[in-house]
N, C-alpha and C positions, 0 to 999 in steps of 0.2 A: 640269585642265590644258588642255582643250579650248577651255574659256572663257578662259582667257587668251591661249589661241593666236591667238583671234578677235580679242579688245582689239591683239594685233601684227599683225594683216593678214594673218595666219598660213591663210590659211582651207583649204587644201587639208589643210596638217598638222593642224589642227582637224576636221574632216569627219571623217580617219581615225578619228581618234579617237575621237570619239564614235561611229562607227560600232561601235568596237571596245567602248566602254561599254556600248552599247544590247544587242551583241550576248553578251557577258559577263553583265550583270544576272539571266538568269536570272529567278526568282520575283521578285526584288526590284522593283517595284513602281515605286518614287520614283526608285530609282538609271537603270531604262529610259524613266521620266517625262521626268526630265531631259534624257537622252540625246536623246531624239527632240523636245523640246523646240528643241536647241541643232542639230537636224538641221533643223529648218525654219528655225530664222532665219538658217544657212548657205545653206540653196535660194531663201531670199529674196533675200541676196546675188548668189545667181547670175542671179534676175529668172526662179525656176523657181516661179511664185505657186502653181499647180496642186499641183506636190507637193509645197510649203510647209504651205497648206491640209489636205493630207490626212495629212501627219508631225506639225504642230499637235493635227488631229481626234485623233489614235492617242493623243500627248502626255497630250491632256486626259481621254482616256479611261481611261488607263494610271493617272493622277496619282489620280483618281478611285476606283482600285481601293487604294492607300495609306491609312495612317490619317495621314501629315504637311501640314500647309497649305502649306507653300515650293514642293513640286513642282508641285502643284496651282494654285499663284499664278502661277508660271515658265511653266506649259504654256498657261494663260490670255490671260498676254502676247505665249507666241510668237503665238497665235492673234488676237490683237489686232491692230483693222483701223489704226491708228496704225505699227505695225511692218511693214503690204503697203506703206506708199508711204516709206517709211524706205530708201536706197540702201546704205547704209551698216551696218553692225553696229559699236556701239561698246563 
């Protein structure tokens, strides 16, 4: 849901969101991968690179603790230096 919030410019209503994913996930691994994934390419948006950077780090750390490739792929790109100079989230 979050991610499509983003595809509508939606990014505040998106933030929450995933705020509320990451913070829900619990044990689950892939499901707070995500989350914090789709929290950095929000902070991007906002031109907050710093804590883009270190909700990416956490991302790919997190994804790394899963046994699935997608989160792991996802938290890769948020952290992808192509995605700091990217103004946009599309």
């Amino acid at each position: 849901m979050a991610e499509a919030l983003t595809r509508l410019k939606k990014y505040e209503r998106a933030e929450k969101l995933a705020e509320e994913s990451r913070d829900l996930a619990g044990n689950d691994h892939e499901r707070a991968s995500s989350a914090l994934a789709l929290l950095a390419l929000l902070s991007l948006q906002k031109t907050e690179s710093n804590e883009a950077a270190s909700l990416a780090a956490a991302a790919v750390e997190m994804a790394d603790r899963g046994n699935s490739s997608e989160p792991r792929a996802k938290a890769r790109i948020a952290m992808s230096p192509e995605k700091s100079s990217t103004p946009a989230i599309h």
